[in-house]
C-alpha positions in Angstrom: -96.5 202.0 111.1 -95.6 199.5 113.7 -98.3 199.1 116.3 -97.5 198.2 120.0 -100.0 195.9 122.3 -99.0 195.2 125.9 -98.8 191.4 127.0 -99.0 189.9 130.6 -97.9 186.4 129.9 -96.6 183.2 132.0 -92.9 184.9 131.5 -94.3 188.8 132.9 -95.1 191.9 131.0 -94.4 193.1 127.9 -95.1 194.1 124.7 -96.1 192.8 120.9 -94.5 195.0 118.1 -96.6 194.6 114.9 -95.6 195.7 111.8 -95.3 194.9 107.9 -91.4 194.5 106.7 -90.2 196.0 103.3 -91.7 193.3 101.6 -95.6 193.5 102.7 -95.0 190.5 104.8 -96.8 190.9 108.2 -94.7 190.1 111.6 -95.4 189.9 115.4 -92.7 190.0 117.8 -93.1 190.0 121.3 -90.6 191.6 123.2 -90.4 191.4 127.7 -88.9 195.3 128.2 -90.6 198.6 129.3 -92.5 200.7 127.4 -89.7 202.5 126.3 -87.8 200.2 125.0 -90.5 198.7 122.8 -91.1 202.3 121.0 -87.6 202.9 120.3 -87.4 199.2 118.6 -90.6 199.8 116.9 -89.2 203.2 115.2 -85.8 201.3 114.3 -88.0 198.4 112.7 -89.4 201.8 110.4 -86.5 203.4 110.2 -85.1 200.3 108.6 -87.9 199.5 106.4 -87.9 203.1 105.1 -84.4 203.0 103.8 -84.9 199.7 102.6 -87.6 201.3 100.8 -85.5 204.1 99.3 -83.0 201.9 98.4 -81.1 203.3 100.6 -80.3 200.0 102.8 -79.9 196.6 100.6 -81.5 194.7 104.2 -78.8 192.2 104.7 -79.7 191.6 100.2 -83.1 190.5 101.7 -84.8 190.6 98.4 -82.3 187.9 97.2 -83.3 185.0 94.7 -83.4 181.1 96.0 -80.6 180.6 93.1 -78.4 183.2 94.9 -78.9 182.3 98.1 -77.3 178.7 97.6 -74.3 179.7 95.7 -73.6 182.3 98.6 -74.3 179.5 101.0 -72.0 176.7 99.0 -69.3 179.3 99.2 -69.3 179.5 102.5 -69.4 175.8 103.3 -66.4 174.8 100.9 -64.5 176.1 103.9 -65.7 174.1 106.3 -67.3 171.2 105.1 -65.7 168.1 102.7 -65.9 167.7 98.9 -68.6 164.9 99.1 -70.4 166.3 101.1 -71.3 169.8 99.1 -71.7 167.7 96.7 -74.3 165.8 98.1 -76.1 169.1 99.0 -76.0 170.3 95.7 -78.2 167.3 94.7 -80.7 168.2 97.0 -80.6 172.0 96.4 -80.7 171.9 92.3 -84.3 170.2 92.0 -85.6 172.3 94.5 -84.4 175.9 92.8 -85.7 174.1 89.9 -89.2 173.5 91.6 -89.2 177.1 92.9 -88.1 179.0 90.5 -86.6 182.5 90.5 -88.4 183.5 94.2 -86.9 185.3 96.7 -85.8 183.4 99.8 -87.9 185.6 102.3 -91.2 184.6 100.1 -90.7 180.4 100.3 -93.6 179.0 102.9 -94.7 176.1 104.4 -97.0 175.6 101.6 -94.3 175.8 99.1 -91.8 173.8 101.0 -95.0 171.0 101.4 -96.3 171.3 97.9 -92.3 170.3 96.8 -92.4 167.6 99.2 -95.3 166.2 97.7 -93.7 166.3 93.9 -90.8 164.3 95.5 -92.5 161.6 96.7 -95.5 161.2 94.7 -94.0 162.3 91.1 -90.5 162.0 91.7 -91.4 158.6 93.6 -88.5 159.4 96.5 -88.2 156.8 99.1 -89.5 158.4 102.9 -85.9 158.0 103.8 -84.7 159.9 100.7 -87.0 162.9 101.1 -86.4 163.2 104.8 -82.8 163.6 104.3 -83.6 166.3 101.9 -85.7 167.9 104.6 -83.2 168.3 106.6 -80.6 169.7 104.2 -82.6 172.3 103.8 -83.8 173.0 106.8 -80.0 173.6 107.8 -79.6 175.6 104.6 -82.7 177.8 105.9 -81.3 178.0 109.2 -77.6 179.2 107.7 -80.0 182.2 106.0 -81.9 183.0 109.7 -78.2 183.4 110.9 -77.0 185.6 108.5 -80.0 188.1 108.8 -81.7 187.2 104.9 -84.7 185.9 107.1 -86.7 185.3 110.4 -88.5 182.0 110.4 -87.7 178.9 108.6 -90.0 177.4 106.0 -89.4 174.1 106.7 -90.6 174.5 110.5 -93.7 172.2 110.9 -92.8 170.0 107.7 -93.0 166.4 107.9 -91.7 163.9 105.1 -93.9 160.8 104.3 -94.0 158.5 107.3 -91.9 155.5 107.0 -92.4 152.1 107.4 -90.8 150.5 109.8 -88.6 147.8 108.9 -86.3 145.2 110.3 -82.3 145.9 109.8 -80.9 144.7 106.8 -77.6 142.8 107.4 -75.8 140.3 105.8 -75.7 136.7 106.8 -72.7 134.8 107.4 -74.0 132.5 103.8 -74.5 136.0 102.2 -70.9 137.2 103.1 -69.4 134.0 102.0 -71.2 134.4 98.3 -70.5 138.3 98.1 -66.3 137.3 98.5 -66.5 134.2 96.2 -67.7 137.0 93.5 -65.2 139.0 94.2 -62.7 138.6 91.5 -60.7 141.6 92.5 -58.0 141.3 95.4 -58.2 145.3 96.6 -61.9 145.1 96.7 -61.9 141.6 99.0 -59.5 143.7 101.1 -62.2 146.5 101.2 -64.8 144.6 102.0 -63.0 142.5 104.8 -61.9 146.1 106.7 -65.6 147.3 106.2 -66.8 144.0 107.8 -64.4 144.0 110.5 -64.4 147.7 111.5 -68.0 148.9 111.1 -66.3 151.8 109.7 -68.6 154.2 107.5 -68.4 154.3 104.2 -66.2 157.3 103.7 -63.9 156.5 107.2 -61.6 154.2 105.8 -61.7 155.8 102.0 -59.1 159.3 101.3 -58.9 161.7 102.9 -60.3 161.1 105.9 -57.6 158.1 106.1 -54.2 157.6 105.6 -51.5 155.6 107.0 -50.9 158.2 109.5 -54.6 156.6 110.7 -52.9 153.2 111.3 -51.1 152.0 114.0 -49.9 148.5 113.7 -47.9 148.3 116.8 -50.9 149.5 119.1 -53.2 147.0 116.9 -55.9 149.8 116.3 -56.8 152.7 113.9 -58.3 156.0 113.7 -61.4 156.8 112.1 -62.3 160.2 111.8 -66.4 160.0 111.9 -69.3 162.8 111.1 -68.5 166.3 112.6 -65.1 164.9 112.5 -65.3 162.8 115.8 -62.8 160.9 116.1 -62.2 157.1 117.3 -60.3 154.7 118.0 -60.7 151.1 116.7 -58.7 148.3 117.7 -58.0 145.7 115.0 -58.0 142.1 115.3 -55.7 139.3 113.0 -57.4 139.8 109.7 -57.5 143.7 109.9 -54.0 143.5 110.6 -53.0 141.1 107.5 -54.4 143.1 105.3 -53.0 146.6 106.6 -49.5 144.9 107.5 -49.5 143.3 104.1 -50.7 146.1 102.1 -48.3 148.7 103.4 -45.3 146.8 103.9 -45.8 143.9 100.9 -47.5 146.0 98.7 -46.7 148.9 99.0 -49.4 151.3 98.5 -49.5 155.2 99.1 -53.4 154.8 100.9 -54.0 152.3 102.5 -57.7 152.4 99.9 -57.6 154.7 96.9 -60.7 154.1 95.9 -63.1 156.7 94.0 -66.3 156.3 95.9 -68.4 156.4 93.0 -66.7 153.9 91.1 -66.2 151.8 94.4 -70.6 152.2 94.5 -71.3 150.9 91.3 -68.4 148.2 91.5 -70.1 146.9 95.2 -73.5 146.8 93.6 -72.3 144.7 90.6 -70.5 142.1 93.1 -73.7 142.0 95.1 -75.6 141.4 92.2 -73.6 138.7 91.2 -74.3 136.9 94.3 -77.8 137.1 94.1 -77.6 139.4 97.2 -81.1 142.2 97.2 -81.8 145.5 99.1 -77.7 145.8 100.1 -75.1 148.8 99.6 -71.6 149.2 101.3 -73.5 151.1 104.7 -74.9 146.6 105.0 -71.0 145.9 106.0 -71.5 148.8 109.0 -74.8 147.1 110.1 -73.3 143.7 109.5 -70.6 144.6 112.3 -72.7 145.6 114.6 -75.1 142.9 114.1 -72.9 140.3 114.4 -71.3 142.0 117.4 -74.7 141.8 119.1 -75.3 138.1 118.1 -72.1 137.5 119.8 -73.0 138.9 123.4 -71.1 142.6 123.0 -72.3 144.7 125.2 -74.5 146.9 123.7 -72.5 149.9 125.1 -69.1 148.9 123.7 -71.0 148.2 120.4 -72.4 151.4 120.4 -68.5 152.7 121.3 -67.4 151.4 118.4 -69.5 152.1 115.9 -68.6 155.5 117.1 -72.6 156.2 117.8 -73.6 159.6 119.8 -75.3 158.0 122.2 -76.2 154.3 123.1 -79.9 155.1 122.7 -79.0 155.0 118.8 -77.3 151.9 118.9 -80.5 150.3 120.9 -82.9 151.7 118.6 -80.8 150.1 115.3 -80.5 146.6 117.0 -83.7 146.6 119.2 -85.2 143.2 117.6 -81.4 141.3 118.0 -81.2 142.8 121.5 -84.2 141.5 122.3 -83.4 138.4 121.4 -80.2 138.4 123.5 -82.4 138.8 126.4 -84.2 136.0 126.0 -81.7 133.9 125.0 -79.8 135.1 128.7 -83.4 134.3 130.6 -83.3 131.0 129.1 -79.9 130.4 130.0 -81.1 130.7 133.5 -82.8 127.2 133.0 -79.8 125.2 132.9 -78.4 127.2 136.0 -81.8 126.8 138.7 -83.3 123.6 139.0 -87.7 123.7 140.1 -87.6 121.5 143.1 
């Protein structure tokens, strides 16, 4: 039976409801409402837990598997999030269910969830980066079941991924772009590269679906890119953008203006880097490059952070704190030539 405990706390009076649910699992809620209130909860928590019992009530399918719970999740999300991205998630979720194993959802703990961390990095050999994006796909996955009533605290709560290093930003030098587009034997792909280079875009902003010609407006001399959480942006585009978009719809012809299969587009950017004798770069170097070389060049860090499409300029700052830095001291040193010691 559910016990009942009165509280005086920081936020008043009230009451802590203990009880065991339908699966053993012990739970303390505490609840700021009269007396009354707190008994008639209490005998709805056993009411529930007795049907759940008798099979009377499924809970919401409380008892249901890890294996389960994802494809009922995925279902739901191929209605409101993109291709890529599911299938990105399903990356993540298939060694974990494989790690688990047939338990139910309600029985995953921060043990298992740190015991699974630990495989990742140590046996799997994960890069800290990797395994905290994986954290927090499932951590969102966990939060989707909280919502939906299959449980009432998330496992991943408290979990920490290895700690990373920190490192400077990788971006590419002027000699380094230079090599990467003397390697680059194939016309669409110099294009590709040159838009990345000159629009910071992500990866996936200038590639279908997410844009079209309907994205492009050569008259106005800017474009749309439709970011994460579909935010969207507005770019202008200065002379070699608009060759290559100009020339491409109108020369060329073609129905995108990128129809590239990201894969493919992956592997075929790694083997032109490798040919160049360029290390530790993938397409998201062309982003960084952008901004880099935006900062070099005395943007503003605001309008940099504006058009990288950033959600705040505390993120742009953080990526670009050692060039920024240097652009201070290059503008106190500046001050030299302008005040004379007399």
């Amino acid at each position: 039976m559910a016990s009942i405990r009165k509280i005086i706390t920081g936020k008043g009076e009230g009451y802590k409801i203990d009880y065991y649910d339908s699966d053993g699992k012990r739970h303390v809620k505490s609840l700021y409402c009269d007396r009354k209130t707190a008994e008639a909860l209490a005998k709805q928590i056993e009411y529930k837990k007795s049907r759940i019992l008798l099979g009377l009530d499924n809970g919401s399918d409380k008892k249901i598997t890890l294996e389960r719970a994802f494809l009922h999740y995925l279902r739901v999300m191929e209605t409101q999030k993109e291709a890529s991205t599911i299938k990105r998630e399903k990356k993540v979720y298939k060694p974990f269910v494989n790690y688990i194993g047939n338990l139910t959802v309600r029985s995953i703990g921060l043990k298992d969830m740190e015991g699974y961390i630990n495989k990742r990095y140590k046996t799997d050999g994960l890069t800290p980066a990797t395994i905290g994006i994986e954290i927090r796909t499932l951590r969102a996955f966990f939060n989707f079941m909280i919502k939906h009533g299959y449980l009432e605290n998330n496992p991943t709560k408290g979990l920490n991924g290895p700690k990373q290093k920190e490192h400077s930003i990788r971006f590419l030098t002027i000699d380094e772009i230079n090599r990467l587009l003397d390697v680059t034997d194939d016309p669409n792909y110099r294009d590709l590269i040159l838009m990345y280079l000159h629009t910071g875009a992500r990866r996936e902003e200038i590639l279908p679906v997410r844009f079209t010609w309907d994205n492009v407006d050569l008259q106005r001399r800017r474009i749309k890119l439709i970011g994460k959480r579909n935010k969207i942006r507005f770019i202008p585009i200065n002379d070699t953008v608009y060759e290559i978009l100009d020339r491409r719809k109108f020369a060329e012809k073609h129905e995108q203006p990128f129809d590239f299969n990201y894969e493919y587009l992956f592997k075929k950017i790694h083997k032109y880097y490798v040919a160049a004798g360029i290390e530790n770069a993938n397409i998201h170097t062309f982003r960084k490059t952008y901004g880099s070389l935006l900062v070099q060049s005395g943007v503003d860090i605001f309008t940099v952070s504006k058009l990288l499409g950033h959600s705040s300029v505390k993120v742009t700052e953080k990526h670009y704190a050692d060039l920024l830095e240097d652009n201070l001291l290059s503008g106190v040193k500046a001050l030299d030539g302008l005040i004379k010691y007399r």
